[in-house]
N, C-alpha and C positions, 0 to 999 in steps of 0.2 A: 523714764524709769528712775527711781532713788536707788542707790548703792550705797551702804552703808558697811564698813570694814574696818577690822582694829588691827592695826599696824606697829609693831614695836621698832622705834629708832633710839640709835643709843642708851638703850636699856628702860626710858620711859615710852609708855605706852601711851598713844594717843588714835582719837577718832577721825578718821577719816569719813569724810562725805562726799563726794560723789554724784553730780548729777549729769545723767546722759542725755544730753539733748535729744527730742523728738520734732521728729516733721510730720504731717497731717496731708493724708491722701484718701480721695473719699471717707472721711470721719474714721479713719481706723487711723492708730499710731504706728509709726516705721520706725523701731530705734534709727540714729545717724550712727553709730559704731556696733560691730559688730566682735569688739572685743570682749575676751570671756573677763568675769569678774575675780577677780582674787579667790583663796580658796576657803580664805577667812573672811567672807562676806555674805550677805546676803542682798538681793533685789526684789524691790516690790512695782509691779507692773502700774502707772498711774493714767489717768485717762488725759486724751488729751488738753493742754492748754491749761492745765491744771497749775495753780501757783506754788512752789514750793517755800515756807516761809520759816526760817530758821531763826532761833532767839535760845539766849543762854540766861541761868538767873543762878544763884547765890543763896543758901540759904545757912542760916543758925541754926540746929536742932539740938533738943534735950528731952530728957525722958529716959524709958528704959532703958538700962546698959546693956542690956542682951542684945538689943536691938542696934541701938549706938555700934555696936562694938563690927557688925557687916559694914559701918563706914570709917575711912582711914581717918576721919579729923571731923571732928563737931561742923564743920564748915563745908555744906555738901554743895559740888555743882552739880547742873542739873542742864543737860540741850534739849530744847524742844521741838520737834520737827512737824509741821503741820504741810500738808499736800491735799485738799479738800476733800474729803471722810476720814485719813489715813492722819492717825496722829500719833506720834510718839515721845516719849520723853527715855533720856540717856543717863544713866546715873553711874557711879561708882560704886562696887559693890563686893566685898571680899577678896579685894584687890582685881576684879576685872571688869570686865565694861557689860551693865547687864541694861538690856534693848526692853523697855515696858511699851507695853500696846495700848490703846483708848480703850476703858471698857463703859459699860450703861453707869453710869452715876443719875441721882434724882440731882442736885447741885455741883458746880464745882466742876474740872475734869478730873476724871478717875483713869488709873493705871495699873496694868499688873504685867508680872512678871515672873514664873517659877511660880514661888508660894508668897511672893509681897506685892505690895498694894501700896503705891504712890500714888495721893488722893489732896491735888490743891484747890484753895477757895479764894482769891484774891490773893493778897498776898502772905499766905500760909498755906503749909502742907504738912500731910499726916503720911506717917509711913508704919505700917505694921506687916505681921507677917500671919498669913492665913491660919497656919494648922497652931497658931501660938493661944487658941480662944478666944480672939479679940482684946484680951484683956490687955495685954501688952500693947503699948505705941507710943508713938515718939514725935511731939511735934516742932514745926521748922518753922522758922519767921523769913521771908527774904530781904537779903538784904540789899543798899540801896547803892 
């Protein structure tokens, strides 16, 4: 199981991750703990044997200010959380921590979230926001 919670210690806020080990008994999973999660978290149920694979990246963005202005500094981080179907990307966003899901992309991994859309291709990402007409967006370089 992934656990995933935002925790505030001395006044910055940071992500916590969480992984609950599983054991395998006739091909169903058994959590090993049977502790509750935080109240500010949530869990996603993974099959088992499944890899959890975590990576962080950096990115430059510029473009619209409307857009710009949902992140605290040109300079966005971004955690990527991959568990085999189950993928996520973690961004900062109006000063809280907002959880994007995998959605169908034709290239690229695609992400959303609320009404935005974090959509990378190698090493660049576009972030727009749905009900904004498309017309608005803001592209990121990562960097190295």
């Amino acid at each position: 199981m992934l656990t995933v919670s935002k925790q505030k210690k001395m006044g910055v806020a940071s992500l916590l991750v969480a992984f609950i080990g599983l054991s395998t008994q006739v091909g169903h999973a058994q959590p090993m703990s049977t502790e509750a999660a935080p109240q500010n978290s949530f869990s996603i149920p993974l099959k088992p044997a499944v890899a959890v694979k975590t990576t962080k990246a950096s990115y430059r963005c510029l473009g619209d200010p409307a857009l710009l202005a949902h992140f605290s500094s040109q300079t966005v981080p971004v955690t990527y959380i991959n568990a085999g179907e189950t993928s996520l990307a973690i961004l900062p966003l109006n000063g809280q921590t907002l959880v994007f899901a995998n959605v169908v992309a034709a290239s690229g991994a695609k992400y959303a979230a609320d009404n935005f859309v974090w959509w990378t291709k190698e090493k660049e990402a576009f972030f727009t926001q749905r009900n904004a007409g498309g017309a608005a967006h803001v592209t990121c370089r990562e960097l190295q």
